[in-house]
C-alpha positions as semicolon CSV with decimal commas, in nm:
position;residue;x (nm);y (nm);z (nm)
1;X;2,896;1,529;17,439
2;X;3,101;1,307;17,212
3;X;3,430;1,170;17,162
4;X;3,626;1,201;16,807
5;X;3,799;0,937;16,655
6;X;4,016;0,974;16,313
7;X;4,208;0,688;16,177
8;X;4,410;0,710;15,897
9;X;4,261;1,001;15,795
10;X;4,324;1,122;15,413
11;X;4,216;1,391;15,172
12;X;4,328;1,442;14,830
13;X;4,214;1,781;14,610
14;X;4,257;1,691;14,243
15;X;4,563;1,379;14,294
16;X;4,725;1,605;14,563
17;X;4,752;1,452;14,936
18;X;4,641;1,750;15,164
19;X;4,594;1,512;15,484
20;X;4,862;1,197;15,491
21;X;4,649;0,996;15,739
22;X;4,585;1,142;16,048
23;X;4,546;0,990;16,361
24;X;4,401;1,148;16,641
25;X;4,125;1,104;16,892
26;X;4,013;1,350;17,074
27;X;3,801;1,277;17,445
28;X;3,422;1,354;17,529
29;X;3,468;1,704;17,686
30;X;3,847;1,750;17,606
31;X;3,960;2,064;17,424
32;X;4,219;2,023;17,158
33;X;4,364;2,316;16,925
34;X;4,523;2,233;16,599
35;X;4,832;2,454;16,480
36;X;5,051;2,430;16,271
37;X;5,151;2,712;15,951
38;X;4,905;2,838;15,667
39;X;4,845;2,546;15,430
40;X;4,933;2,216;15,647
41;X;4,619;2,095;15,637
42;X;4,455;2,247;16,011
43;X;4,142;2,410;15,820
44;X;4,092;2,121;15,571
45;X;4,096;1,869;15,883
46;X;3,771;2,029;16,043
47;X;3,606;2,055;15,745
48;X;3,654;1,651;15,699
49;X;3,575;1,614;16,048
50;X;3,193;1,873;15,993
51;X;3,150;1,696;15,659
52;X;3,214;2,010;15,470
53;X;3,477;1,812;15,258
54;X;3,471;1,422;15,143
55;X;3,766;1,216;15,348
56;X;3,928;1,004;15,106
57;X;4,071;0,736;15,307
58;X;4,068;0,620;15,657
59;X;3,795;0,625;15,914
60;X;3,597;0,911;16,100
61;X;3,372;0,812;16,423
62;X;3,173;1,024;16,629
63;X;3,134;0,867;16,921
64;X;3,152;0,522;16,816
65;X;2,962;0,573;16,520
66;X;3,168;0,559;16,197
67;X;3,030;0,837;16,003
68;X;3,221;0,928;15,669
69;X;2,958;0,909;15,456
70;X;2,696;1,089;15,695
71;X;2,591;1,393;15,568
72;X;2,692;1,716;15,815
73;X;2,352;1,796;15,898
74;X;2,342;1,432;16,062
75;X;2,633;1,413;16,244
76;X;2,565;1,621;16,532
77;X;2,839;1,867;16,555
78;X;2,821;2,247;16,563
79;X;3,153;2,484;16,355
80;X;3,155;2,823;16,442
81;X;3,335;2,993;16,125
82;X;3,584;3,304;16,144
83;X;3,349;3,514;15,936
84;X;3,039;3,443;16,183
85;X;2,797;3,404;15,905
86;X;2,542;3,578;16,098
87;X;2,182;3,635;15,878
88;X;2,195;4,059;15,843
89;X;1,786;4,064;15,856
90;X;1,716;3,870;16,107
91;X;1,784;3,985;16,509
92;X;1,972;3,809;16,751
93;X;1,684;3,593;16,894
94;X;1,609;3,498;16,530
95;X;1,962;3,412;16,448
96;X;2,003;3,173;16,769
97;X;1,683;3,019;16,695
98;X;1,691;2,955;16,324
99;X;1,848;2,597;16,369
100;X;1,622;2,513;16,624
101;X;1,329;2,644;16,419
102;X;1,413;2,477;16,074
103;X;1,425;2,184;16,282
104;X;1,084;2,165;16,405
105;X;1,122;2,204;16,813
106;X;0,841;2,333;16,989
107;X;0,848;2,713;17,038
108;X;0,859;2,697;17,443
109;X;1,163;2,497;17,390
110;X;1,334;2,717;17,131
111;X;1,243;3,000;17,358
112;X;1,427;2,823;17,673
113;X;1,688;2,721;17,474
114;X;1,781;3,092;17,317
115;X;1,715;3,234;17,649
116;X;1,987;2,984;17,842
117;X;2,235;3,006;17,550
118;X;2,229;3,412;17,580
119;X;2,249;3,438;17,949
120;X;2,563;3,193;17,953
121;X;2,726;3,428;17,680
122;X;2,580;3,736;17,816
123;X;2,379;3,833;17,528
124;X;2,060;3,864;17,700
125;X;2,034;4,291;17,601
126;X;2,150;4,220;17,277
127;X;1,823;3,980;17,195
128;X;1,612;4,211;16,983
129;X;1,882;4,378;16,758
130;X;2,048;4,308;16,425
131;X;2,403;4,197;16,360
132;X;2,487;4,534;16,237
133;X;2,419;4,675;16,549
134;X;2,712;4,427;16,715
135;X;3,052;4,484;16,778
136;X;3,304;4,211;16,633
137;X;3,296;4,022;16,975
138;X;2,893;4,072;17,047
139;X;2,859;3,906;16,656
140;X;3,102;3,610;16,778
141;X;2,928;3,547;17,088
142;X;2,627;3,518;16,874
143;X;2,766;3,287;16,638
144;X;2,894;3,087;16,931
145;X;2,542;3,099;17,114
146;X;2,383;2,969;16,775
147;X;2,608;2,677;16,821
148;X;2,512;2,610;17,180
149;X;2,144;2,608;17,188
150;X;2,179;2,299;16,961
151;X;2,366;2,148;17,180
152;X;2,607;1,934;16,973
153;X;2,790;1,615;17,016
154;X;3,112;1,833;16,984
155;X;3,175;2,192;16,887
156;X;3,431;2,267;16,586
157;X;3,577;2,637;16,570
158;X;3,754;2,745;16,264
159;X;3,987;3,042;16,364
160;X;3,675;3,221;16,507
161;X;3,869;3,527;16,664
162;X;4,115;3,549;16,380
163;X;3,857;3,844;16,275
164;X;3,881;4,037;16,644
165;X;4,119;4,335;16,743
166;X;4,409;4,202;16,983
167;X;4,205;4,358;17,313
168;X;3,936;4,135;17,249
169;X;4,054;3,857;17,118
170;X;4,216;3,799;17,466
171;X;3,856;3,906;17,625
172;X;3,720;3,638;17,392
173;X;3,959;3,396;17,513
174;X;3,866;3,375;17,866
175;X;3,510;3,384;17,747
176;X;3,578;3,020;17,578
177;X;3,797;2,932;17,844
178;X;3,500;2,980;18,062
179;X;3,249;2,849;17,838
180;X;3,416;2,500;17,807
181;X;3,484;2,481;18,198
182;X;3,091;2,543;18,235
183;X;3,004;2,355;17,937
184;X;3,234;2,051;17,935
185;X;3,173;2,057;17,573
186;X;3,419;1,814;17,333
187;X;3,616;2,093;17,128
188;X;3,794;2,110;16,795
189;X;3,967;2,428;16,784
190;X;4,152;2,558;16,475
191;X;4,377;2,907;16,528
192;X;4,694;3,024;16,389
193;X;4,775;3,226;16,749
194;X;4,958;3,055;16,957
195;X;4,840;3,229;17,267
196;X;4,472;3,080;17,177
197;X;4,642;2,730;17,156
198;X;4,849;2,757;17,474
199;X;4,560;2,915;17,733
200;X;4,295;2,741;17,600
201;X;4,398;2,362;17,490
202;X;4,402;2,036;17,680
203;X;4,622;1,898;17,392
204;X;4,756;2,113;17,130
205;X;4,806;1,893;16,741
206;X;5,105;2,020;16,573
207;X;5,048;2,004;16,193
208;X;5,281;2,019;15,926
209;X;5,251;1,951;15,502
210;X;4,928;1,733;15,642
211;X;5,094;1,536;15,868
212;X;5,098;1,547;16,259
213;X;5,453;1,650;16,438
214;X;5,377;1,632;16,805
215;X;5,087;1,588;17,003
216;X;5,045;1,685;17,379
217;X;4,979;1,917;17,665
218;X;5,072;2,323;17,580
219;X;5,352;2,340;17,810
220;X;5,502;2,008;17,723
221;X;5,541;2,081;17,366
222;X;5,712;2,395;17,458
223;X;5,898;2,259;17,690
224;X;6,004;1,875;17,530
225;X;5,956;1,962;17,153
226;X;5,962;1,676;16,939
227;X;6,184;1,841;16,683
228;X;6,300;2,195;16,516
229;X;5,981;2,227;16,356
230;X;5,773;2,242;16,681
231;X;6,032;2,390;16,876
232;X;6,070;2,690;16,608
233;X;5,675;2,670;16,575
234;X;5,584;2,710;16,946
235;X;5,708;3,015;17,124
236;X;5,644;3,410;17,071
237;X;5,934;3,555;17,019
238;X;6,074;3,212;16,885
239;X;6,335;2,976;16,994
240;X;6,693;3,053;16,978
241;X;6,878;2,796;16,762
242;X;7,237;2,823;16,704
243;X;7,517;2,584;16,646
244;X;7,605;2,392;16,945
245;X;7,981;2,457;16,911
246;X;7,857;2,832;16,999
247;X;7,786;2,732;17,379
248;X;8,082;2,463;17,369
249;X;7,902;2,150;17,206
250;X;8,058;2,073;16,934
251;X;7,942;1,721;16,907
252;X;7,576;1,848;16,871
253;X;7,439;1,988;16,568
254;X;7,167;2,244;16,723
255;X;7,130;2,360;17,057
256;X;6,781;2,538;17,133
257;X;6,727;2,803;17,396
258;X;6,403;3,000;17,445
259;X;6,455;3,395;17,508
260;X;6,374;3,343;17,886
261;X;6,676;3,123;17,939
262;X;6,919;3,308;17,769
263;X;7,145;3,468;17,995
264;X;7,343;3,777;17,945
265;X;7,644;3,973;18,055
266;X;7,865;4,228;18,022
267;X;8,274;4,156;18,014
268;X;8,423;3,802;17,998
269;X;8,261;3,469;18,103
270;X;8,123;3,113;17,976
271;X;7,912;3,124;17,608
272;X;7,970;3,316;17,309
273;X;8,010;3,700;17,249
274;X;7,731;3,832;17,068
275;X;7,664;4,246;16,947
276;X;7,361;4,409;17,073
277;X;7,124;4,517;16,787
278;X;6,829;4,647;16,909
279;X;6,666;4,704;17,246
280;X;6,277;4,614;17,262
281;X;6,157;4,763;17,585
282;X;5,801;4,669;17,652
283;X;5,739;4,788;18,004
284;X;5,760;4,466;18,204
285;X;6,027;4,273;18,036
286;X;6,278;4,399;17,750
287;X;6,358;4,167;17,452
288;X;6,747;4,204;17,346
289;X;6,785;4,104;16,935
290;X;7,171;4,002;16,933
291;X;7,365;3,839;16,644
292;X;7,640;3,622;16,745
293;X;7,996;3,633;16,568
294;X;7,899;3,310;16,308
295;X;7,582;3,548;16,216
296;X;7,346;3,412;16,411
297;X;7,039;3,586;16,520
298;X;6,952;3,605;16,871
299;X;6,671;3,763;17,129
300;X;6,683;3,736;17,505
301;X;6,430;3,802;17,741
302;X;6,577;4,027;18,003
303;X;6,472;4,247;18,314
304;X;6,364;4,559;18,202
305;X;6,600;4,781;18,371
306;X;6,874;4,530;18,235
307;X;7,181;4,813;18,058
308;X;7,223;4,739;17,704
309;X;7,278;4,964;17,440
310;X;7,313;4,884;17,011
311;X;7,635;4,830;16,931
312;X;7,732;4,699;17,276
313;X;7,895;4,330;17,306
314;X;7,779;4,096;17,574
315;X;7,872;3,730;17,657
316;X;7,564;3,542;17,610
317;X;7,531;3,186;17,735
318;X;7,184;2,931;17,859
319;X;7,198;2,701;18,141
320;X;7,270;2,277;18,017
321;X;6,917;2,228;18,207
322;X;6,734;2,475;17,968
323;X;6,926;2,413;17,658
324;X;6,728;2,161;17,342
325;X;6,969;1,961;17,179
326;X;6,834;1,843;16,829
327;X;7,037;1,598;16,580
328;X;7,109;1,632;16,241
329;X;6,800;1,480;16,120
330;X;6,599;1,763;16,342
331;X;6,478;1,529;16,645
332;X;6,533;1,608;16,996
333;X;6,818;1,420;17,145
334;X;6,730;1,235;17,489
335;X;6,863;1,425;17,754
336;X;6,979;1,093;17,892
């Protein structure tokens, strides 16, 4: 495998900066997800980094070979798209081959190679049929095992279970999981879900407008966001952010509280009073959607037997440990 390198990394479409010079390296067998909302740039980044689009400025090194002009078929990497771009006439064994094949190799190793890549994803029965004869998952596992048997310098996915029902996208997420553990293969991940980016990334890259916000282990981001755009980024349901005068901080512009650590109670106590609005009961936990006198919106993750009823006005506080205090110009104040 390979390491990834991007230095000042830039791309323009017709005068208009998409990417504002990325920096980012990414280590030989390390998986890294890039998030961030539709049109910051996540997409446009692999496609620079596959040679799909022309980088405009800065530096891109595979390994430690700079390679901006090198076309994609040279560079060594394999993208596995969201759309699978399986060929319809051609079987399963055809369709891992084909790269292999237009290459040159020898048959027996083609042969070994197709026969490795579809016992790893568990393909092996599949071999002999056509791609309309696959479920959504059995066409991604193809797509990924057509990646694999040429085994690449790094693998880049673009969204590639964005297509996939919610049952098997998580199936298909401890399949990669368990591919890259057996695999060690160098990853470039793009997905809009955060669950993808928080099971399955060494280092998630928040991206915003083309520019990088935070980069850093899953549960570090959500826990030490950089600012209100990661914190209200990261997190399903999102972060609670309310004026810090709400929970007696006056001197601090926004306070941040995720639903877990929002507390609630019936009658008098510390925080502010806030009216229940709905009830979300989803068998394990129950999500409470408040809105606090000032207007604020509000959810809190609660047992699931927890009494609350609409209309009903609770006290609703969060712990100074668990509570995110961001400035006025949206960065995290030091807890110091």
């Amino acid at each position: 495998m390979a390491s990834l390198k991007l230095r000042g990394l830039r791309k323009e479409f017709q005068g208009h900066p998409i990417l504002h010079g990325i920096d980012l390296e990414v280590a030989d067998g390390e998986f890294v997800v890039l998030v961030g909302p539709s049109g910051c740039g996540k997409s446009t980044l692999l496609r620079c980094v596959a040679g799909l689009e022309e980088i405009d400025g800065g530096e891109l090194l595979i390994g430690e070979r700079v390679v901006n002009h090198v076309p994609p078929a040279q560079r060594g990497l394999a993208m596995v798209f969201q759309s699978y771009a399986l060929y319809p006439h051609m079987t399963v064994a055809e369709n891992l081959s084909f790269g292999l094949r237009m290459a040159g190799k020898p048959k027996a190793e083609i042969d070994a190679a197709v026969a490795r890549a579809a016992e790893t994803l568990q393909i092996t029965h599949l071999l002999a049929r056509k791609p309309a004869a696959l479920s959504g998952g059995q066409r991604q596992r193809v797509a990924i095992g057509r990646a694999i048997v040429r085994q690449p310098g790094a693998f880049l996915f673009d969204e590639p279970l964005s297509n996939l029902d919610a049952a098997l996208r998580g199936q298909m997420r401890i399949e990669l999981a368990r591919l890259h553990a057996e695999l060690k293969s160098t990853t470039l991940y793009v997905t809009h879900d955060q669950a993808e980016a928080m099971t399955l990334a060494d280092r998630v890259v928040v991206l915003n407008a083309g520019r990088v916000e935070q980069v850093g282990a899953p549960m570090a981001l959500y826990r030490e966001p950089a600012n209100l755009f990661v914190a209200g980024f990261l997190g399903s349901p999102r972060i609670n952010l309310l004026p810090g005068a709400l929970l007696g901080e006056p001197q601090v512009p926004t306070l941040g509280a995720r639903p877990e650590h929002l507390v609630v109670r019936a009658g008098e106590g510390p925080g502010c009073e806030a009216t229940v609005i709905a009830v979300e009961p989803l068998g394990d936990v129950s999500y409470l959607h408040l809105r606090a006198a000032d207007g604020t919106a509000l959810i809190a993750r609660v047992a699931p037997d927890t009494p609350a009823t609409p209309g009903q006005a609770l006290r609703v506080d969060a712990a100074p440990a668990h509570r995110l205090r961001f400035g006025a110009d949206g960065r995290r104040l030091s807890d110091n």
